[in-house]
C-alpha positions in Angstrom: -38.0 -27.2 22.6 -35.3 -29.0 21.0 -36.0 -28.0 17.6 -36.3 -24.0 19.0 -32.5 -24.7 20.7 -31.8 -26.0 16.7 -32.7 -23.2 15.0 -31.5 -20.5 17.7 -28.3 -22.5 17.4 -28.1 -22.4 13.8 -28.9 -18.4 13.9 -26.0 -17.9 16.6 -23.8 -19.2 14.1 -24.5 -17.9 10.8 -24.6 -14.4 13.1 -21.0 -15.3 13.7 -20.2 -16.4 10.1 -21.7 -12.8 8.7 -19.8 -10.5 11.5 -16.4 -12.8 11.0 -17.0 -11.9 6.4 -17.6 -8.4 7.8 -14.3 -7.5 9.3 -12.0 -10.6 7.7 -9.4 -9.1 6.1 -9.7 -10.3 2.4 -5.6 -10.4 1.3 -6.0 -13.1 4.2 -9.3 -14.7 3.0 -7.4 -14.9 -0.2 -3.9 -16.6 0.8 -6.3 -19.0 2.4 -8.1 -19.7 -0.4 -5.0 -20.6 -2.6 -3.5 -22.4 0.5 -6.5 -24.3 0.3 -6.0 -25.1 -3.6 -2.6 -26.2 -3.2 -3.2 -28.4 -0.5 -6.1 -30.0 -2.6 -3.9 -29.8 -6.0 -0.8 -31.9 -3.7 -3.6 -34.3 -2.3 -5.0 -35.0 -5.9 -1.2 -35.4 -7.3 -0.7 -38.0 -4.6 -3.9 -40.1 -5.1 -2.7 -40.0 -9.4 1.1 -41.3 -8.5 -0.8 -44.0 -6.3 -2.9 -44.7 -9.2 -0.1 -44.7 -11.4 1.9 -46.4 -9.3 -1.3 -49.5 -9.2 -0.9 -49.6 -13.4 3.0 -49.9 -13.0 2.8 -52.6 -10.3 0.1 -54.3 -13.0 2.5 -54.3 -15.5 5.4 -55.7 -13.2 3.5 -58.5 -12.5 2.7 -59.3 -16.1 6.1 -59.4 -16.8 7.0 -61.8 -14.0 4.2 -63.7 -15.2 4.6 -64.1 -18.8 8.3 -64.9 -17.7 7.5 -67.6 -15.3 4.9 -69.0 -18.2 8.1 -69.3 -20.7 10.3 -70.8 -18.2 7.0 -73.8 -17.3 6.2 -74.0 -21.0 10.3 -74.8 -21.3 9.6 -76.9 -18.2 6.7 -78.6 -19.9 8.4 -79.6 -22.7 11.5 -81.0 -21.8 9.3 -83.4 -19.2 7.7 -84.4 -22.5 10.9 -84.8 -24.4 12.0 -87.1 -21.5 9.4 -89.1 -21.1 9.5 -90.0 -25.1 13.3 -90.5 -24.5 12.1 -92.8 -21.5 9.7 -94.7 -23.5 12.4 -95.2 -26.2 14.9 -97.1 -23.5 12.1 -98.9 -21.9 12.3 -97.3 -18.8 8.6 -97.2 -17.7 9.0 -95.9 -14.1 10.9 -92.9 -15.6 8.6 -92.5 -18.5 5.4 -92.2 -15.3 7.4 -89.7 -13.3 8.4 -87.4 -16.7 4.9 -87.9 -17.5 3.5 -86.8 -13.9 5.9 -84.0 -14.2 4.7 -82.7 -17.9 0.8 -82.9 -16.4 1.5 -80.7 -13.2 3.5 -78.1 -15.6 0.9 -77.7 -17.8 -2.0 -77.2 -15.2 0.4 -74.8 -14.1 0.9 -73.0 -17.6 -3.4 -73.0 -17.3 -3.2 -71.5 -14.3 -0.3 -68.6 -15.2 -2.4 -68.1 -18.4 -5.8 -67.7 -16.2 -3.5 -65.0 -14.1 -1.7 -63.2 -16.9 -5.8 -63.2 -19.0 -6.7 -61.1 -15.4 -3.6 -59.1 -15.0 -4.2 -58.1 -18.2 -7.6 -57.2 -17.5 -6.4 -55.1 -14.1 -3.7 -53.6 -16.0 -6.4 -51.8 -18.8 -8.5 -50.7 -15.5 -5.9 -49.4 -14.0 -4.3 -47.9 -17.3 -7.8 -45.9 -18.0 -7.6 -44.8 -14.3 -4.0 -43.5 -14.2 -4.7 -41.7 -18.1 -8.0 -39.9 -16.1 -5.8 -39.2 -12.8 -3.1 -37.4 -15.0 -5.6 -35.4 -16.7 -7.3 -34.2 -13.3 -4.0 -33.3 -12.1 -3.4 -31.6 -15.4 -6.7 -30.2 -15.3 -6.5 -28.9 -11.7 -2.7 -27.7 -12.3 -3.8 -25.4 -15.3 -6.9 -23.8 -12.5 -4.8 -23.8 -9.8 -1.6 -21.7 -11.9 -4.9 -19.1 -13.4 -5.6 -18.9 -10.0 -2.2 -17.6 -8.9 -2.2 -15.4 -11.8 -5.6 -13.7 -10.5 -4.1 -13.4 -7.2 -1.8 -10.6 -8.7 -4.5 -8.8 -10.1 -7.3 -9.3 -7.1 -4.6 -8.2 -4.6 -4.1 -4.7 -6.9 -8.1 -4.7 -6.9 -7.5 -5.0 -3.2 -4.9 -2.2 -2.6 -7.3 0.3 -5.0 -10.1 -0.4 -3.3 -8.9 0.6 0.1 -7.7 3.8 -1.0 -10.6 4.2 -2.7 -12.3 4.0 0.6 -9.7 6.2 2.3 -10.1 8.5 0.1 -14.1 8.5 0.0 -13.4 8.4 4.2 -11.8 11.9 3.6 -14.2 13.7 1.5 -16.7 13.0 3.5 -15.0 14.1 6.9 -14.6 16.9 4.8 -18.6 17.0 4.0 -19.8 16.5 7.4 -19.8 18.4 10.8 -17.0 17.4 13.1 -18.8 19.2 16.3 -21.4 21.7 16.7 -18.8 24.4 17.1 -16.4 23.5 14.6 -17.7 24.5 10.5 -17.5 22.2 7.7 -14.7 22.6 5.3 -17.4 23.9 2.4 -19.4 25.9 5.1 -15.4 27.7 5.5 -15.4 27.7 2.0 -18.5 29.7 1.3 -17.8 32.1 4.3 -14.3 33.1 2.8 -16.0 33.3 -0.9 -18.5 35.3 0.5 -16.4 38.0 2.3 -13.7 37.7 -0.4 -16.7 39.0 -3.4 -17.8 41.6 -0.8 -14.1 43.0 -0.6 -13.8 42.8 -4.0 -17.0 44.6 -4.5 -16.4 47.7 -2.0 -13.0 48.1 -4.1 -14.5 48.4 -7.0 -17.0 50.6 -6.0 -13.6 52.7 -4.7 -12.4 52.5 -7.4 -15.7 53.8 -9.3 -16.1 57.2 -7.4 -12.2 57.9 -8.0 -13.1 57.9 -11.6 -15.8 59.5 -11.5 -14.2 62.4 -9.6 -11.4 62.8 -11.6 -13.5 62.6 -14.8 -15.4 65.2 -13.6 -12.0 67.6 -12.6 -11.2 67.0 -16.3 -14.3 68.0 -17.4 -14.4 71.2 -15.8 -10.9 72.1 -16.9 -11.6 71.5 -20.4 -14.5 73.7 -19.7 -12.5 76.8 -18.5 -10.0 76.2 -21.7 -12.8 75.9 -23.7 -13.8 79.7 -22.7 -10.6 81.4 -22.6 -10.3 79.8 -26.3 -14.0 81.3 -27.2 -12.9 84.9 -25.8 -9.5 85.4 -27.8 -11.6 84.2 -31.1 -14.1 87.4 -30.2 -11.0 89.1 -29.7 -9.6 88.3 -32.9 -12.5 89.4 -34.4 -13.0 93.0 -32.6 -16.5 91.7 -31.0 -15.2 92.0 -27.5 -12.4 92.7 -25.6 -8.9 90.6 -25.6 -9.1 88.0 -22.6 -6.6 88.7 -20.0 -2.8 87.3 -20.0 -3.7 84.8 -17.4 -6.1 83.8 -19.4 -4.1 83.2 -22.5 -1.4 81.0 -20.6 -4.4 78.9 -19.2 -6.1 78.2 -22.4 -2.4 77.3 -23.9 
């Protein structure tokens, strides 16, 4: 039962997930996403300036070090020089105490040795770890700027895209039926084609019979000059009688 309560859980969820990508607005999905980077790119800068900061302290420390070890090597040996001088006047109770004093600066020049031998041994740690946290944040500054510079171009992507799909939207509400009653645009398209050739066509036809009608008036004139002309060549030749006057001023 528990394991069924799981996986219905678990298919709840990614339900979610998929109908939240579905109508997310990307240009906010993006700004998100480079939030995101820049908040990870400051987090990374500040875990380098506290390594950084570890290999600087290192080397302070070094430096105090190696000056306190020349100050008890001084130490060291004017106790010694002392204690001879002691010796030379005979002065044994100063010559133990110079003595005591030269033995506890030199176990304490074995111990500043000891500390500078492992401060130096921190310091080339955390020297390799400061050179490989500036070249992360290097590394991650050059991704994070080629990311900016694809935001310009992803965002234009973006803005085609949608009217892309605006226009797509409009063709096809153009394309489809908005009602039974109401035609689509290429459904009004065809009708006013249609009755526009069919107008064009009874015109034409108009305008054929006109023609024809007045080619054939032509015709029949040209046949009535054509016999007035016949009859004054008869005439003119005494085989038949001259036309009449009338028909003389027709055939002219």
């Amino acid at each position: 039962m528990f394991r069924y309560l799981k996986k219905r859980w678990n298919y709840l969820l990614a339900a979610l997930n998929l109908r939240h990508e579905e109508h997310a607005d990307p240009k906010v999905q993006l700004e998100q996403a480079i939030g995101d980077a820049k908040q990870q790119h400051k987090q990374l800068r500040e875990q380098a300036a506290n390594v950084v900061a570890n290999q600087k302290q290192t080397e302070m420390r070094i430096n105090e070090a190696l000056e306190k070890l020349e100050k008890v090597n001084a130490n060291a040996r004017q106790a010694i020089l002392m204690a001879e001088s002691a010796q030379a006047d005979g002065d044994t109770a100063k010559v133990d105490q110079y003595t005591s004093a030269a033995q506890q600066f030199a176990d304490r020049l074995l111990t500043l040795e000891e500390e500078i031998e492992g401060l130096k041994q921190m310091h080339f740690q955390a020297t390799e770890a400061a050179d490989q946290a500036k070249a992360a944040v290097k590394q991650n500054a050059t991704l994070l700027q080629k990311r900016l510079s694809e935001k310009s171009a992803l965002l234009s992507k973006l803005d085609q895209a949608k009217m892309q799909e605006t226009v797509n939207a409009a063709m096809t509400t153009l394309n489809e039926s908005i009602g039974d009653d109401v035609p689509t645009f290429d459904e009004v398209r065809q009708k006013i084609e249609a009755r526009y050739a069919k107008a064009s066509a009874v015109a034409e036809l108009n305008e054929t019979n006109v023609e024809a009608r007045m080619l054939e008036i032509e015709e029949a004139a040209r046949g009535v000059q054509a016999q007035t002309r016949l009859a004054q060549i008869k005439a003119d030749l005494g085989i038949a009688p001259a036309p009449e006057p009338d028909a003389l001023t027709d055939g002219d």
